[in-house]
C-alpha positions as CSV (number, residue, x, y, z in Angstrom):
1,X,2.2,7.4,13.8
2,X,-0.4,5.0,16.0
3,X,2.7,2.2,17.7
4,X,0.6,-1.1,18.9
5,X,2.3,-3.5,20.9
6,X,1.9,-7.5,20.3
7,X,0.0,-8.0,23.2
8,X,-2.5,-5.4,23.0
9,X,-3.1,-6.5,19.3
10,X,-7.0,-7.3,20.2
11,X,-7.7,-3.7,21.5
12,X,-6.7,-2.2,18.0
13,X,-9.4,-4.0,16.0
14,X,-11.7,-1.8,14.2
15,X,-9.4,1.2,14.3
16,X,-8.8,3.1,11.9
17,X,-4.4,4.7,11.0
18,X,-3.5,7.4,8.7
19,X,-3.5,8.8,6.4
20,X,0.1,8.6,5.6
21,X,2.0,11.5,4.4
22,X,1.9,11.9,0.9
23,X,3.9,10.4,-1.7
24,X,4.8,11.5,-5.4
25,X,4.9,9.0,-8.2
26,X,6.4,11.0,-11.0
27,X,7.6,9.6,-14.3
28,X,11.6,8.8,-13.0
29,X,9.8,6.3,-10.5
30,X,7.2,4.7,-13.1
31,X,10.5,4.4,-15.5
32,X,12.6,3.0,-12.7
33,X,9.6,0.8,-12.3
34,X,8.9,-0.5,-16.0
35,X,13.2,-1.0,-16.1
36,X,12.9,-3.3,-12.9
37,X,9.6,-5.6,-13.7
38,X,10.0,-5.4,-17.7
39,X,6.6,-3.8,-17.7
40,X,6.9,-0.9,-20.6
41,X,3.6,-0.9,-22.3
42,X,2.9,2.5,-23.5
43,X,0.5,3.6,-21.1
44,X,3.5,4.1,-18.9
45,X,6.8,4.8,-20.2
46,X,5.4,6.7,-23.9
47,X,4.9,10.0,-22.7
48,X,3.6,11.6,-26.1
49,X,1.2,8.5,-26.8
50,X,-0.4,8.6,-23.5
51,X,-0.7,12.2,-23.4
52,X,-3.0,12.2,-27.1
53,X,-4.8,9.1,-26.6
54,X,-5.1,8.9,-21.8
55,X,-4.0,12.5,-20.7
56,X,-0.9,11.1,-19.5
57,X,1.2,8.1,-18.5
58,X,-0.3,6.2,-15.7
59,X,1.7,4.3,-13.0
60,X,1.5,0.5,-13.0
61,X,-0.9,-0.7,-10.4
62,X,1.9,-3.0,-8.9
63,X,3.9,0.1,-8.2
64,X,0.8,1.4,-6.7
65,X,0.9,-1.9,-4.7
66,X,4.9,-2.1,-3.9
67,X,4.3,2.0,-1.9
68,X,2.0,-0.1,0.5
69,X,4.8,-1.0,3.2
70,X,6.6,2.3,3.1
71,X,3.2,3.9,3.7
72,X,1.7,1.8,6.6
73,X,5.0,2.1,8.3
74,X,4.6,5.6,8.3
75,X,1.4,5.4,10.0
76,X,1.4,2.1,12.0
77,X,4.4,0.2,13.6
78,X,4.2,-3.1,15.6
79,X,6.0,-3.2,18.6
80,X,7.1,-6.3,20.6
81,X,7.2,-8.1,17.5
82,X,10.3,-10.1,16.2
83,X,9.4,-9.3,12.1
84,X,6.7,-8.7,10.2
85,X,6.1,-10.8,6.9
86,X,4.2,-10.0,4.0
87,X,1.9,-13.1,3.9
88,X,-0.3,-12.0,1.3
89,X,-3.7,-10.2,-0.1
90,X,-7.2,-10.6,-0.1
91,X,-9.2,-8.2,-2.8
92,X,-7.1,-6.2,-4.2
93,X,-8.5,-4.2,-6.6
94,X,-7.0,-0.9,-8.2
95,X,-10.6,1.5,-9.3
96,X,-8.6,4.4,-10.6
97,X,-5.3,5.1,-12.5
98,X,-2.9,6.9,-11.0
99,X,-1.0,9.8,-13.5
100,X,2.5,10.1,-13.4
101,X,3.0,13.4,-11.1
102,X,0.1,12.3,-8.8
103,X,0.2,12.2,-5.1
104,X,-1.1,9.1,-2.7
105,X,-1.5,8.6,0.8
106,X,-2.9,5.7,3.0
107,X,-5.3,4.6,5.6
108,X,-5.5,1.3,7.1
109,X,-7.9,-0.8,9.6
110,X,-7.2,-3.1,11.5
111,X,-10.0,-5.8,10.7
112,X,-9.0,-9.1,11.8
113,X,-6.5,-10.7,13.8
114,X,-5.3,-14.5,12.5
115,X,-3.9,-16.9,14.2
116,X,-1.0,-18.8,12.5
117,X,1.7,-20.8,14.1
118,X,4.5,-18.0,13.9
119,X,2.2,-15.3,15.7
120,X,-0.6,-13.5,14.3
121,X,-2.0,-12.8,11.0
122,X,-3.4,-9.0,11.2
123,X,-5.7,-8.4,8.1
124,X,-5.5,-4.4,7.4
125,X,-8.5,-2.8,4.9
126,X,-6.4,-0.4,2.7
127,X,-7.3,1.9,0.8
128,X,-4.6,4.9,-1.1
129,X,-6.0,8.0,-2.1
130,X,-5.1,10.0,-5.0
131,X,-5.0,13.5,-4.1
132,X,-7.8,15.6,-5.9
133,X,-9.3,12.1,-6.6
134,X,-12.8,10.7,-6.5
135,X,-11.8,7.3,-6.1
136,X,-9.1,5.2,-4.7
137,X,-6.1,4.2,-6.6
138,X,-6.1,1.2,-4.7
139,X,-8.0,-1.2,-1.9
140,X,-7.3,-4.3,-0.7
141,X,-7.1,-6.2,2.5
142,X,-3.5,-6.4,3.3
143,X,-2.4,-10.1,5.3
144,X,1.1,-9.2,7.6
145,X,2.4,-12.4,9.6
146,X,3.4,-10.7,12.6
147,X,5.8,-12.8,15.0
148,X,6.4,-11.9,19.0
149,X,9.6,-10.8,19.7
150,X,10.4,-13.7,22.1
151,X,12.3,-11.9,25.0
């Protein structure tokens, strides 16, 4: 794990984190996923439908999404920063489905820095891998308000 401090922010644009460690989406955590957004179209909760007509169920692309901060934190951490708010996205995009049992891992680059009138806007270029896959399960440009720890 890469640990950048607030000040030397600048420094760290254009590198490149990760990849995270793995993670496993099986089918409890797409179920626990449908029951908590009220997304249960078949393609993810009907295990015998999506296995005849797709192979099998596929996670939803906003769980794909909602893995992002648990993966770039085990990667990248912010130091001599108060909090860091999710501010937003730019591009997201999700090119391949991701089957329940599948694994995904994450890098990140730091692209951009912001300025905003809490602190700093840092724009990370994301992209999570599916393991054995030849493309990503998702990109996107991830936006993280980060504000100096005032002390």
């Amino acid at each position: 794990m890469r640990r950048i401090h607030y000040n030397d922010l600048d420094a760290a644009i254009g590198e490149r984190f990760g990849p995270s460690p793995w993670i496993a989406v099986d089918q409890a955590m797409i179920d626990a996923f449908a029951a908590a957004t009220g997304d249960h179209q078949w393609i993810h909760v009907d295990r015998e439908r999506a296995a005849r007509e797709i192979g099998s169920t596929i996670a939803h692309g906003y769980l794909t999404l909602s893995l992002l901060p648990e993966m770039r934190d085990a990667i990248l951490q912010f130091d001599g920063s108060a909090r860091l708010i999710n501010y937003g996205l730019d591009r997201l995009r999700f090119p391949a489905p991701v089957p329940a049992g599948a694994r995904l891992r994450l890098t990140v680059t730091l692209s951009a820095l912001r300025p905003a009138r809490a602190g700093r806007i840092a724009v990370l270029d994301a992209e999570a891998e599916i393991e054995g896959g030849d493309r990503p399960a998702l990109i996107a440009s991830i936006l993280t308000l980060i504000e100096p720890d005032p002390a």
